[in-house]
DOMARFI-824300 format. One line per field, with one value per atom (N, C-alpha, C, CB): residue number from 0; residue in one letter; y negated, x negated, z negated. Coordinates in steps of 0.2 Angstrom, whole numbers, plus 5000, padded with zeros to 4 digits. Glycine has a CB too. Example, Ala and Ser with C-alpha at 12.3 -4.5 7.8 and 13.67 -1.06 7.14 Angstrom:
2
n	(0,0,0,0,1,1,1,1)
res	(a,a,a,a,s,s,s,s)
yy	(5028,5022,5016,5022,5011,5005,5000,5003)
xx	(4934,4938,4934,4943,4936,4932,4936,4930)
zz	(4961,4961,4961,4955,4965,4964,4961,4971)
This chain:
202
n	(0,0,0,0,1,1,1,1,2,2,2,2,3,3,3,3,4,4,4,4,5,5,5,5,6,6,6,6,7,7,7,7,8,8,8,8,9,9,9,9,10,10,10,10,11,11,11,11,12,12,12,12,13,13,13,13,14,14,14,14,15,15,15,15,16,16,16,16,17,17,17,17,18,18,18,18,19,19,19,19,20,20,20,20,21,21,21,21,22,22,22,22,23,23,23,23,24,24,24,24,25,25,25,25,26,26,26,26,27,27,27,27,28,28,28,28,29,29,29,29,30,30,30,30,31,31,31,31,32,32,32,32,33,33,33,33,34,34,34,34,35,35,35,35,36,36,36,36,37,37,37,37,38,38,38,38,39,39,39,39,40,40,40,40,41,41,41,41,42,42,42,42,43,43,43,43,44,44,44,44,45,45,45,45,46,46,46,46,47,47,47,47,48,48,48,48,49,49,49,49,50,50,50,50,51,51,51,51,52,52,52,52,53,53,53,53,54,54,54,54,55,55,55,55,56,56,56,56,57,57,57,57,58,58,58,58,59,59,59,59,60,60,60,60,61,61,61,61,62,62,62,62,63,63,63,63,64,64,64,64,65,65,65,65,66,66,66,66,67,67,67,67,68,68,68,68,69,69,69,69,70,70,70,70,71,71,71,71,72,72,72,72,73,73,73,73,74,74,74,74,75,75,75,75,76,76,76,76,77,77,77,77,78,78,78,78,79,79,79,79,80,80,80,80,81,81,81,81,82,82,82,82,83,83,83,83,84,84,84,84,85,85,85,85,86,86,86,86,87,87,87,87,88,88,88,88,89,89,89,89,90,90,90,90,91,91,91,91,92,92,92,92,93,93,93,93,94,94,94,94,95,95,95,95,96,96,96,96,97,97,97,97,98,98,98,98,99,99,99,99,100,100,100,100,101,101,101,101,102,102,102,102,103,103,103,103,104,104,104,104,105,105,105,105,106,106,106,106,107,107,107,107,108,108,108,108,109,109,109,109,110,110,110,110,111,111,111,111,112,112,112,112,113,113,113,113,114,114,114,114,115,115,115,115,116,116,116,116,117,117,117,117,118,118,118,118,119,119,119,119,120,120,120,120,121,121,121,121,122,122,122,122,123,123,123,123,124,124,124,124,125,125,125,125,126,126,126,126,127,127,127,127,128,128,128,128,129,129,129,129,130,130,130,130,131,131,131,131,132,132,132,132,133,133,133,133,134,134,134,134,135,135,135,135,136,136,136,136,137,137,137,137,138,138,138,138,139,139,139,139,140,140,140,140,141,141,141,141,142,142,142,142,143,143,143,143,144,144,144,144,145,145,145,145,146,146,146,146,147,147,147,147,148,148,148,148,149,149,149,149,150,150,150,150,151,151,151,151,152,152,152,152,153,153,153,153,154,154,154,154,155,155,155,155,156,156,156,156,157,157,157,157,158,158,158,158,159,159,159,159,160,160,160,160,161,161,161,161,162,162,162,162,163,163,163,163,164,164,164,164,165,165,165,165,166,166,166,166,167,167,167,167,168,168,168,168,169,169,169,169,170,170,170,170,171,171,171,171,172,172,172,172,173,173,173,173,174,174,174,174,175,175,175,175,176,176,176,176,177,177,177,177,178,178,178,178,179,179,179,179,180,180,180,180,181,181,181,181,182,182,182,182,183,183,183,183,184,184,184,184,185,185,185,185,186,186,186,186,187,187,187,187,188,188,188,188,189,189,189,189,190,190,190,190,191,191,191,191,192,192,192,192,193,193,193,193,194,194,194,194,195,195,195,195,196,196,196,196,197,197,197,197,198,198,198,198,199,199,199,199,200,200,200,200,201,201,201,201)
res	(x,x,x,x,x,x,x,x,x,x,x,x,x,x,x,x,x,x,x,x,x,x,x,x,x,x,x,x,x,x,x,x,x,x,x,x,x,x,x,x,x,x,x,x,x,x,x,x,x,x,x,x,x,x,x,x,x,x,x,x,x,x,x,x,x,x,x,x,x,x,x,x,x,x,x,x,x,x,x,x,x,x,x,x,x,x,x,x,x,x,x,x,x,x,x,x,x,x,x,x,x,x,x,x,x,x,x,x,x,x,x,x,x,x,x,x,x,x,x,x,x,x,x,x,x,x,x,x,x,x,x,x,x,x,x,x,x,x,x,x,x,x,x,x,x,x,x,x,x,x,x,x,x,x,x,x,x,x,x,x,x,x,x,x,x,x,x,x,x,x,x,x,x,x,x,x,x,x,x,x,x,x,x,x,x,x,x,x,x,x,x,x,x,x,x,x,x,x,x,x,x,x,x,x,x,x,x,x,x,x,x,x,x,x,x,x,x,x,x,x,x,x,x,x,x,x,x,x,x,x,x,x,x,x,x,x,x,x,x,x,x,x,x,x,x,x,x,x,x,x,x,x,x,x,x,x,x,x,x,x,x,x,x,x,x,x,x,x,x,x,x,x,x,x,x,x,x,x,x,x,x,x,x,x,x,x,x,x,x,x,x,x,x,x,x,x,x,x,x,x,x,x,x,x,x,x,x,x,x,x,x,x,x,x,x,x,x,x,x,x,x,x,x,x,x,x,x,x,x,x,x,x,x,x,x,x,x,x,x,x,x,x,x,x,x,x,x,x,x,x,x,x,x,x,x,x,x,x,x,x,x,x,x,x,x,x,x,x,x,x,x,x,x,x,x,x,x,x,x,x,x,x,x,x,x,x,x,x,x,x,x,x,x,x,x,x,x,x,x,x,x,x,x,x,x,x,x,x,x,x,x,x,x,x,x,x,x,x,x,x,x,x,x,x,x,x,x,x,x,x,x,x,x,x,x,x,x,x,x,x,x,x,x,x,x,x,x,x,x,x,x,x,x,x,x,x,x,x,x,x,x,x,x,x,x,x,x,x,x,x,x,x,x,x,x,x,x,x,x,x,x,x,x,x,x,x,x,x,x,x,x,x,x,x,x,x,x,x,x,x,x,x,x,x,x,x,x,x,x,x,x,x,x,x,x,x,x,x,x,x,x,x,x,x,x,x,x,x,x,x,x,x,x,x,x,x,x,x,x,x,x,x,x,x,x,x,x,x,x,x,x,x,x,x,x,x,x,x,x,x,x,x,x,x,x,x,x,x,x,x,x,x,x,x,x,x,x,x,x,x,x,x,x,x,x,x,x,x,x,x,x,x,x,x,x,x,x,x,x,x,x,x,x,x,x,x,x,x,x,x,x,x,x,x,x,x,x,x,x,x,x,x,x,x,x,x,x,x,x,x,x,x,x,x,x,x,x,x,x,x,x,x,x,x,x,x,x,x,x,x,x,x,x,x,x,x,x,x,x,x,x,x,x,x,x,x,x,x,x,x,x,x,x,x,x,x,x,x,x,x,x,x,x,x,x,x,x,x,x,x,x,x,x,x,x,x,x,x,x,x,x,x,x,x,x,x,x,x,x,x,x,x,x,x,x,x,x,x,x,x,x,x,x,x,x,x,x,x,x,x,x,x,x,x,x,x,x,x,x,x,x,x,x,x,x,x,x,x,x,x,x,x,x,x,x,x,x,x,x,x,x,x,x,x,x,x,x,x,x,x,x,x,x,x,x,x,x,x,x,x,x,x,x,x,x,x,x,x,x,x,x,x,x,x,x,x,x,x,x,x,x,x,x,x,x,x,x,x)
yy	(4999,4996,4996,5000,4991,4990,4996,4982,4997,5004,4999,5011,4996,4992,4987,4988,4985,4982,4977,4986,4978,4973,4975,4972,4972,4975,4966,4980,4968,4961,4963,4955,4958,4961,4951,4968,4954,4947,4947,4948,4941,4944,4939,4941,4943,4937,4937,4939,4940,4940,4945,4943,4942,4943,4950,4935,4952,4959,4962,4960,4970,4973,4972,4982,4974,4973,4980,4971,4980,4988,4992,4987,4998,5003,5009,5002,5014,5021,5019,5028,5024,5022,5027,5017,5027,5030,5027,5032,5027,5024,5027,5022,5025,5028,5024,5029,5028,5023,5021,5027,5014,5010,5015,5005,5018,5023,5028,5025,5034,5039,5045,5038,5049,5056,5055,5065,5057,5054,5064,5048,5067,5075,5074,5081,5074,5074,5070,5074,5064,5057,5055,5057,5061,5059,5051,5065,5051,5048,5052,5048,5049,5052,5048,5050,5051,5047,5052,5043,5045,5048,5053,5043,5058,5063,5066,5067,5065,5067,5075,5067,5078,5083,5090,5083,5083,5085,5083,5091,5082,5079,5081,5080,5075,5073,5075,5077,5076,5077,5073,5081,5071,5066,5065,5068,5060,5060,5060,5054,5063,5065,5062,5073,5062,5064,5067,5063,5069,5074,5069,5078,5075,5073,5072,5079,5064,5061,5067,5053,5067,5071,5068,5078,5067,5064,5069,5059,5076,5081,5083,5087,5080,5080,5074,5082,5077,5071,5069,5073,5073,5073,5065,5085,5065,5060,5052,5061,5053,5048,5043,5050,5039,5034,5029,5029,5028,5024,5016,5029,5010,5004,5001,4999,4999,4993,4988,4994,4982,4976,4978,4968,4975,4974,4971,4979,4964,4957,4955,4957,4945,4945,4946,4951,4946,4948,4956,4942,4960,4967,4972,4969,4979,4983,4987,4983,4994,4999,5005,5000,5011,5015,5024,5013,5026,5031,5035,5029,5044,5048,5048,5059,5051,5048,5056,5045,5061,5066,5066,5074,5062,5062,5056,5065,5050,5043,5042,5040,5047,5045,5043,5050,5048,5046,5040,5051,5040,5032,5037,5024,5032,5032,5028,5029,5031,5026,5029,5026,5026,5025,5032,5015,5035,5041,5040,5052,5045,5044,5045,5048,5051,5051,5049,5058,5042,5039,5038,5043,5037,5038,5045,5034,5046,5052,5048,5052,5054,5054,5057,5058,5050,5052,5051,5051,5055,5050,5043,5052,5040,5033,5030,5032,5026,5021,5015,5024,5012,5005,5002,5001,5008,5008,5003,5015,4999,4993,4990,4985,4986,4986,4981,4992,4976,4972,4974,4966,4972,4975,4969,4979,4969,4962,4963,4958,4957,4958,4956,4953,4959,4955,4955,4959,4957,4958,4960,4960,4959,4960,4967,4957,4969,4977,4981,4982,4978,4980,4977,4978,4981,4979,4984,4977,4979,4982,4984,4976,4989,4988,4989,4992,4984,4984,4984,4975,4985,4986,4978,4988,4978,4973,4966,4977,4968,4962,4961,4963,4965,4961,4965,4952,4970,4973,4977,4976,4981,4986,4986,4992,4991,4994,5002,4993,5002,5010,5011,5012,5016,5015,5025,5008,5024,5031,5031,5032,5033,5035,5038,5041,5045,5048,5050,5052,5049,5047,5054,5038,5058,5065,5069,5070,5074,5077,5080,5080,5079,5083,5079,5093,5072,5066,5062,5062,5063,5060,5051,5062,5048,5041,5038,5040,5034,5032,5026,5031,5023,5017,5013,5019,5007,5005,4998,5010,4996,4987,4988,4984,4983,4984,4977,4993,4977,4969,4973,4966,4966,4965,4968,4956,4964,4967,4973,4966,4978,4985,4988,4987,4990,4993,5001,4993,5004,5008,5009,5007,5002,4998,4996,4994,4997,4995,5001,4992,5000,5005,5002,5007,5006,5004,5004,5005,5002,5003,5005,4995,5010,5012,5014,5019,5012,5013,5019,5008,5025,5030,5032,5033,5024,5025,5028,5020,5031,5036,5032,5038,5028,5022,5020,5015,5018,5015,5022,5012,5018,5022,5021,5022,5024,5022,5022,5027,5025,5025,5021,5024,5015,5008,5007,5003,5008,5005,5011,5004,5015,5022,5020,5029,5017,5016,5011,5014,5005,4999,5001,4993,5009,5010,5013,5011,5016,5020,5014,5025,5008,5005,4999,5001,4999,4997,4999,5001,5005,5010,5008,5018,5009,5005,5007,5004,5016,5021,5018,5028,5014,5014,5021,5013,5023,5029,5031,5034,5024,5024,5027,5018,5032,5035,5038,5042,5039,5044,5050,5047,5053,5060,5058,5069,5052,5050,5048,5044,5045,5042,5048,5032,5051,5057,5060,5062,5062,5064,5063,5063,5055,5052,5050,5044,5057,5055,5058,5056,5064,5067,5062,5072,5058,5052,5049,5046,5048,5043,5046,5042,5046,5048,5046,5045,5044,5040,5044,5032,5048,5053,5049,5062,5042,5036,5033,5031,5039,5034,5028,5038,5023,5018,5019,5012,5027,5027,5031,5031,5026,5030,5030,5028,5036,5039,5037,5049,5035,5033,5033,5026,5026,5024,5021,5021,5018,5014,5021,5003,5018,5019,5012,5022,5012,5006,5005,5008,5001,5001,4995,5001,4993,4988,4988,4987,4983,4983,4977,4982)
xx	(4941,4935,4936,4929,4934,4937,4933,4934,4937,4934,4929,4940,4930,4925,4922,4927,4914,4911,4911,4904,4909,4908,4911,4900,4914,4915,4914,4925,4912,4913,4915,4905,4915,4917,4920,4927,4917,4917,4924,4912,4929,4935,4930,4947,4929,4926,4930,4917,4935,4937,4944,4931,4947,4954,4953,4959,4949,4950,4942,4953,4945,4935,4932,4932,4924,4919,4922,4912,4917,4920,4911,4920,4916,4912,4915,4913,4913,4916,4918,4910,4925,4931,4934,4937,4936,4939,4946,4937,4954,4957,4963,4958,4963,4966,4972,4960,4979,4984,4982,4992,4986,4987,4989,4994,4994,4998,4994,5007,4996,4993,4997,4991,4995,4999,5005,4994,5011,5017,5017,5029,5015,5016,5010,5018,5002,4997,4994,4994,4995,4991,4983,4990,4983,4977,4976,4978,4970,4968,4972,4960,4974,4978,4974,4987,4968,4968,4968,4960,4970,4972,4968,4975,4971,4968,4967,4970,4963,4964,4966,4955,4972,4971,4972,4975,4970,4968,4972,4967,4969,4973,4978,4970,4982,4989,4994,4992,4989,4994,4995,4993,4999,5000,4993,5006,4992,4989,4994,4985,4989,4994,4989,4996,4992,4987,4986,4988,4981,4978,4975,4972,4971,4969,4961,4970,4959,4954,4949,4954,4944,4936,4930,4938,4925,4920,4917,4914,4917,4914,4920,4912,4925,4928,4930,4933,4926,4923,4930,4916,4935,4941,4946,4947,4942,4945,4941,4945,4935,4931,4935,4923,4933,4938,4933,4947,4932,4930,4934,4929,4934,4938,4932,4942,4934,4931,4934,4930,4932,4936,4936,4932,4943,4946,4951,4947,4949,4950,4955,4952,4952,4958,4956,4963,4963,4961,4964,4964,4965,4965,4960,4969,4961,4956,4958,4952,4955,4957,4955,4953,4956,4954,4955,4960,4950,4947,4947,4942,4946,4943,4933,4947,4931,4923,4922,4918,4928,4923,4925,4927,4927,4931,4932,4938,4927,4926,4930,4917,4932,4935,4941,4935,4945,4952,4953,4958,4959,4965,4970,4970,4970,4976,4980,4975,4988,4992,5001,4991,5004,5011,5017,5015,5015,5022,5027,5020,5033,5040,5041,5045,5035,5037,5031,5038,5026,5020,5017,5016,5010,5004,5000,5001,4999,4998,4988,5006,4986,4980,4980,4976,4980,4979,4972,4983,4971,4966,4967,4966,4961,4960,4963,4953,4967,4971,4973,4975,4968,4970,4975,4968,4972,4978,4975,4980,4980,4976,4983,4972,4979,4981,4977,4981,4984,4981,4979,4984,4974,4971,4971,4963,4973,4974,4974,4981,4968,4966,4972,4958,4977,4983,4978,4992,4974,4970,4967,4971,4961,4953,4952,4949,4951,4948,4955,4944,4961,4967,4972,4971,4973,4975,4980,4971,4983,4989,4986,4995,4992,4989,4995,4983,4997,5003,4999,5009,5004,5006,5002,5016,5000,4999,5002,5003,5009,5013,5016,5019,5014,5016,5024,5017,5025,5033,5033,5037,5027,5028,5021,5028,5023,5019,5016,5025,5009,5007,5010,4995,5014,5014,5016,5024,5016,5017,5026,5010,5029,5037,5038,5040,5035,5035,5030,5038,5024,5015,5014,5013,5015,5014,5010,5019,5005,5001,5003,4997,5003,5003,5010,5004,5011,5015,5014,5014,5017,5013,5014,5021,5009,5009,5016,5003,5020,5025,5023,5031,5025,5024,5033,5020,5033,5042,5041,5047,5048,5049,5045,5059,5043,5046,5040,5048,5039,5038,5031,5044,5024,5017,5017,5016,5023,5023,5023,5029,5027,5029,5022,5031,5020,5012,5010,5009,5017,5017,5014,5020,5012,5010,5003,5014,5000,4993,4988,4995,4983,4977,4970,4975,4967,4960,4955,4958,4951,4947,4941,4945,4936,4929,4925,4930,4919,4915,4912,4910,4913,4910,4903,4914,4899,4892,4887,4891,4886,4878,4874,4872,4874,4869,4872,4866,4880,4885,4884,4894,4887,4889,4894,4885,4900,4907,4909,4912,4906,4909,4913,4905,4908,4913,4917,4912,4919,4923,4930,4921,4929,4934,4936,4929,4931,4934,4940,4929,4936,4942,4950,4940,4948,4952,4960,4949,4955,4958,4964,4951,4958,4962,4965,4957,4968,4972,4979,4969,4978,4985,4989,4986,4997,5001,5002,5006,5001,5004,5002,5000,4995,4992,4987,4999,4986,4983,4975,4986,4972,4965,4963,4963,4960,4964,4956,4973,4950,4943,4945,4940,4952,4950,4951,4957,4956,4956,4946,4962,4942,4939,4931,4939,4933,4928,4929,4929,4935,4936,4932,4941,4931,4926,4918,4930,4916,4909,4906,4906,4907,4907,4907,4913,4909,4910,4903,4916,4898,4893,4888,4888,4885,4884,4875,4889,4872,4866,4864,4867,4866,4865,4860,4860,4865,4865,4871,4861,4875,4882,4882,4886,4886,4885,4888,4887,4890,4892,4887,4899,4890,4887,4890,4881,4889,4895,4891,4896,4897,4894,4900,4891,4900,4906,4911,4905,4908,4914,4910,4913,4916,4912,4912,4919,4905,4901,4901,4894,4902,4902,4899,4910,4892,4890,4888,4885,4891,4892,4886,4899)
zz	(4773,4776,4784,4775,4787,4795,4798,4800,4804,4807,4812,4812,4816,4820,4816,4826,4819,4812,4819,4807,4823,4830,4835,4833,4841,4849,4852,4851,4859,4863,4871,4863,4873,4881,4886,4880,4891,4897,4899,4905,4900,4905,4912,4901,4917,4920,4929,4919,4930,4936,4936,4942,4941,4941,4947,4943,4949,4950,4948,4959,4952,4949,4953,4947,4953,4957,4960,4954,4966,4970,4966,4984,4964,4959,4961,4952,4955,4953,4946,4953,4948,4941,4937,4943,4932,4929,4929,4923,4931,4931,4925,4936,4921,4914,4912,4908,4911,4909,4901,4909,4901,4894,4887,4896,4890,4885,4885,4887,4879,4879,4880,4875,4882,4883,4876,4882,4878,4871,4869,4874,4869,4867,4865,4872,4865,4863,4860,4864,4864,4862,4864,4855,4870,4873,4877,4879,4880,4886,4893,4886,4897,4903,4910,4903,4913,4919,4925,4919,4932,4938,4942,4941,4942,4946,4953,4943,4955,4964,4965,4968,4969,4968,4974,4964,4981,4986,4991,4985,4997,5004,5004,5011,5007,5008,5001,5014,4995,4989,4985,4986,4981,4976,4972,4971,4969,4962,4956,4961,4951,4944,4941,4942,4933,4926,4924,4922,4922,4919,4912,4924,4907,4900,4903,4894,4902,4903,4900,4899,4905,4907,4911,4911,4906,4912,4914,4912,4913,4918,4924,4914,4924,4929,4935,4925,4942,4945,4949,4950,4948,4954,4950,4954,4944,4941,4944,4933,4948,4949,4954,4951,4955,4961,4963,4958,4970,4974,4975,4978,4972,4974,4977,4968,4984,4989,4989,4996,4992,4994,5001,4993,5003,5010,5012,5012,5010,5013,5009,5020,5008,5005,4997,5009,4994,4988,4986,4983,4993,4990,4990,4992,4989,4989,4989,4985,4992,4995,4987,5004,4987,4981,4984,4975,4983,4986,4981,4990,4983,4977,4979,4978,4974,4975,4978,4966,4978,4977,4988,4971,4988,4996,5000,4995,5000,4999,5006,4999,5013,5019,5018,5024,5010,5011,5008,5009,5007,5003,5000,5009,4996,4993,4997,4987,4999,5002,4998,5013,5000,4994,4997,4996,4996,5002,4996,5004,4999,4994,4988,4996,4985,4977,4974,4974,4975,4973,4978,4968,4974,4977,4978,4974,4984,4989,4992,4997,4991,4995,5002,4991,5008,5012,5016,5014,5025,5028,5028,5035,5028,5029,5035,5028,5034,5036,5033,5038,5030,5027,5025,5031,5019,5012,5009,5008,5007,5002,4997,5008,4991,4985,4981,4983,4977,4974,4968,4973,4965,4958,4954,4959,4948,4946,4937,4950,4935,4927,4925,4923,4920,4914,4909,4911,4906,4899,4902,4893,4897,4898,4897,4893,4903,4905,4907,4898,4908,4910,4916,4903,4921,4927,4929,4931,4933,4938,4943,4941,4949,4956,4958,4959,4962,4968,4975,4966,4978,4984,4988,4984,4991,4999,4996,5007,4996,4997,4990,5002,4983,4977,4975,4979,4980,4977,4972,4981,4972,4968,4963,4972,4959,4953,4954,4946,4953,4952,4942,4953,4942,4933,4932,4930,4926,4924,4920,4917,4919,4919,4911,4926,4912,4906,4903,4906,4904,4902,4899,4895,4905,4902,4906,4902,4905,4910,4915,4907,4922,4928,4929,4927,4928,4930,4936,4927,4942,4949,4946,4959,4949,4950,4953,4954,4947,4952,4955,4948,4963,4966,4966,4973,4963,4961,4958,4955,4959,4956,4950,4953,4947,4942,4936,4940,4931,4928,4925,4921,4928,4924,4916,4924,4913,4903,4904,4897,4908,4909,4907,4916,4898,4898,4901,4889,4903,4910,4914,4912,4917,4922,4922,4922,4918,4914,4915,4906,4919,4920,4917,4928,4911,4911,4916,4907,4917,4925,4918,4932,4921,4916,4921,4909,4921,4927,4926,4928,4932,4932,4935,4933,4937,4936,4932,4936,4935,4932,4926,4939,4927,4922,4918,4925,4917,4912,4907,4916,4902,4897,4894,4894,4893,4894,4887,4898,4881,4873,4874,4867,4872,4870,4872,4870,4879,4883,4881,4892,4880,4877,4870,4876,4864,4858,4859,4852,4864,4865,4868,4870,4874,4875,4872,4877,4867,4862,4857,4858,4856,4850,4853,4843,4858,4865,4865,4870,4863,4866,4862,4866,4866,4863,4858,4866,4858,4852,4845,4853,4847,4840,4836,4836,4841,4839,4838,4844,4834,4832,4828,4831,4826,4819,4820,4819,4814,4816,4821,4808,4820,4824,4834,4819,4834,4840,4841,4840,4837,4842,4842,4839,4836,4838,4845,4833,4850,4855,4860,4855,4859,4866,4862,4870,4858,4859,4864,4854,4866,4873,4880,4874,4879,4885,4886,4882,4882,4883,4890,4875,4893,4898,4898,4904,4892,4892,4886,4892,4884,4877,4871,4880,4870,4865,4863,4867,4861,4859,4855,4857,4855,4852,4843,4857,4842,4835,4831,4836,4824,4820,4814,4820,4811,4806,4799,4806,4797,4788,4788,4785,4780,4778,4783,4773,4790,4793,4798,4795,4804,4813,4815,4821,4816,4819,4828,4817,4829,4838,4838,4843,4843,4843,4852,4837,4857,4863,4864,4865)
């Protein structure tokens, strides 16, 4: 029996609106098979991965537009700094117009390079407590690939989590993967319901 009985979704602009985000790699932790999103972990220090949590706010991110077609990306818990590129990644620093292109390759899936298009934010070995690497390297790279999930108080993120999940490169849709993110719904109406299939209706 299909495990989705319905999903839908807009691709409707080549970058995000400015929000609060979850920014979560493509892949999935390769030792667990988690969700892995980027973590704030305090001024002037890198960002890492950690195992996707929405009670964990240090994972929220602030994106603005700032000019142009880039955008600057902030922690939510700390809206003054940026994100800006030091020697081993991306580093949380004071604000100094750190900016970045953010750019849709699939629907709900983007890149973010650098200003000028040289580089890639990507993950190397997609493990937890992995600094963000900033480097050459190719759009297909799904390394290279962040889901953006809006960490607005009013969104409700399931859905956007099952698609996440049945996304990964791993393949790793499996019922006990998608039970994990019933915790995630933030509107205490998830959009699942258990029978014979998992139903998702967006």
């Amino acid at each position: 029996m299909p495990l989705i009985s319905h999903i839908s979704y807009n691709l409707t602009m080549s970058t995000p609106a400015p929000g609060t985000y979850y920014i979560v790699n493509r892949i999935t932790d390769s030792s667990t098979g988690d969700n892995l999103a980027i973590t704030f972990m305090g001024t002037n220090q890198y960002a890492t991965l950690t195992h996707m949590s929405d009670s964990n706010d240090d994972q929220v991110w602030v994106i603005r537009d700032a000019g142009g077609t880039t955008q600057s990306i902030s922690p939510a818990n700390n809206p003054n700094l940026e994100v800006g590129w030091g020697s081993s990644g991306a580093i949380v620093l004071p604000r100094g117009n750190y900016v970045w292109n953010i750019t849709e390759v699939e629907s709900n899936i983007y890149t973010i390079q650098d200003g000028d298009r040289t580089a890639f934010w990507g993950a190397t070995d997609v493990e937890e407590g992995e600094n963000i690497r900033i480097a050459p390297g190719s759009p297909d790279d799904q390394g290279n690939h962040w889901f953006l999930i809006s960490a607005s108080p009013s969104s409700d993120t399931s859905a956007a989590l099952v698609e996440l999940v049945l996304s990964g490169v791993e393949n790793r849709a499996r019922d006990s993967d998608l039970q994990k993110l019933l915790p995630f719904s933030r509107m205490g109406s998830p959009y699942f319901k258990e029978d014979d299939d998992l139903l998702v209706s967006v």
